[in-house]
Wavefront OBJ file of the C-alpha trace (Angstrom):
o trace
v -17.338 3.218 -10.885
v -19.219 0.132 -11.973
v -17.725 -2.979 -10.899
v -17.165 -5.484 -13.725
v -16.442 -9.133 -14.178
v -13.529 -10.521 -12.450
v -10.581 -10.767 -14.907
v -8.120 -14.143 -14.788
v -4.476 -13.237 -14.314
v -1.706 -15.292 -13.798
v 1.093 -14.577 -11.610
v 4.139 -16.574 -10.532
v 4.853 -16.316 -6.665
v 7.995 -17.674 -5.001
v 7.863 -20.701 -2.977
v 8.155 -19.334 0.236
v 5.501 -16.399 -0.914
v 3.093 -19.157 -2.068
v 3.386 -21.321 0.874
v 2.478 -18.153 3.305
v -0.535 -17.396 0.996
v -1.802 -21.652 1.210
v -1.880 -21.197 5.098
v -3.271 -18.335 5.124
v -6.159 -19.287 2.669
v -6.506 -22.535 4.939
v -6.647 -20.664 7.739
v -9.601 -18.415 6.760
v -10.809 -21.522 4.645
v -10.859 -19.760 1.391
v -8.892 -20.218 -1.762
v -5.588 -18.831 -2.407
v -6.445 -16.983 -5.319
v -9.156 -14.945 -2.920
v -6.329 -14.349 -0.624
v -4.186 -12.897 -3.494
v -7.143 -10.728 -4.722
v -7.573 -9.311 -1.206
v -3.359 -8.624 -0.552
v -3.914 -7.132 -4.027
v -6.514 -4.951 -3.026
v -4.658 -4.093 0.266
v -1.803 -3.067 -1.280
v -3.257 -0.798 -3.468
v -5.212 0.943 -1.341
v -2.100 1.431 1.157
v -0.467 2.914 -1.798
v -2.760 5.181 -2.278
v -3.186 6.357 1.040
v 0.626 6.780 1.382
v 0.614 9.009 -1.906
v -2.201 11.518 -0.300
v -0.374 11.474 2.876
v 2.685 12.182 0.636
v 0.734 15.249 -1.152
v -0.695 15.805 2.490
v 3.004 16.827 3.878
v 3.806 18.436 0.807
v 0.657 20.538 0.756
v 1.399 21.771 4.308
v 5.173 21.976 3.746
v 4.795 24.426 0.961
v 2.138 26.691 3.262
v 4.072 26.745 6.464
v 5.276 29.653 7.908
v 7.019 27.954 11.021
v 10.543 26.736 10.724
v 10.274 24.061 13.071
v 7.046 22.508 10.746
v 9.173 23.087 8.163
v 12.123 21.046 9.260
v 9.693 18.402 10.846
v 7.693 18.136 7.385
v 10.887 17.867 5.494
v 12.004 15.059 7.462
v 8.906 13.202 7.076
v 8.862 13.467 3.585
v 12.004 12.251 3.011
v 10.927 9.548 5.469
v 8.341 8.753 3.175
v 10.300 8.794 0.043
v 13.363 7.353 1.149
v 12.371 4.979 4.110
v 15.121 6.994 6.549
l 1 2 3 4 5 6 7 8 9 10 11 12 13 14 15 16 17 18 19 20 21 22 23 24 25 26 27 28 29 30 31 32 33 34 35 36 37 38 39 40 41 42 43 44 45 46 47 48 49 50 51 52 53 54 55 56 57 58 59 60 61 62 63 64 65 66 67 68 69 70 71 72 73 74 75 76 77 78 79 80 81 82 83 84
């Protein structure tokens, strides 16, 4: 994929949110709306990697044999989906 040219967006933070991303933009002495870009990128990328660990389980849950795999797999899913 061919990166293009950077595209403006605005977004509204809450104060405490913005504050956190000021110090940490003066901490690595950059600008806050690099910091955003990079939490941005961050996030999306753990997404992603929690959605093919996601289709990961599920893969292996639907070609188990084992009970116990099973049961373990189940719970991790709905760990996964439901935070329990």
């Amino acid at each position: 994929m061919r990166e293009r040219k950077p595209v403006r967006q605005s977004v509204s933070l809450a104060p405490r949110v913005a504050r956190r991303v000021r110090a940490l933009a003066n901490a690595k002495r950059s600008s806050a709306s690099r910091v955003i870009a990079e939490l941005v990128e961050v996030g999306l990328e753990t997404q992603e990697q929690e959605r093919r660990r996601f289709l990961d389980l599920a893969d292996r849950l639907v070609s188990s044999q084992d009970s116990r795999e099973r049961e373990k797999l189940k719970d991790d899913l709905a760990r996964l989906t439901f935070g329990r």
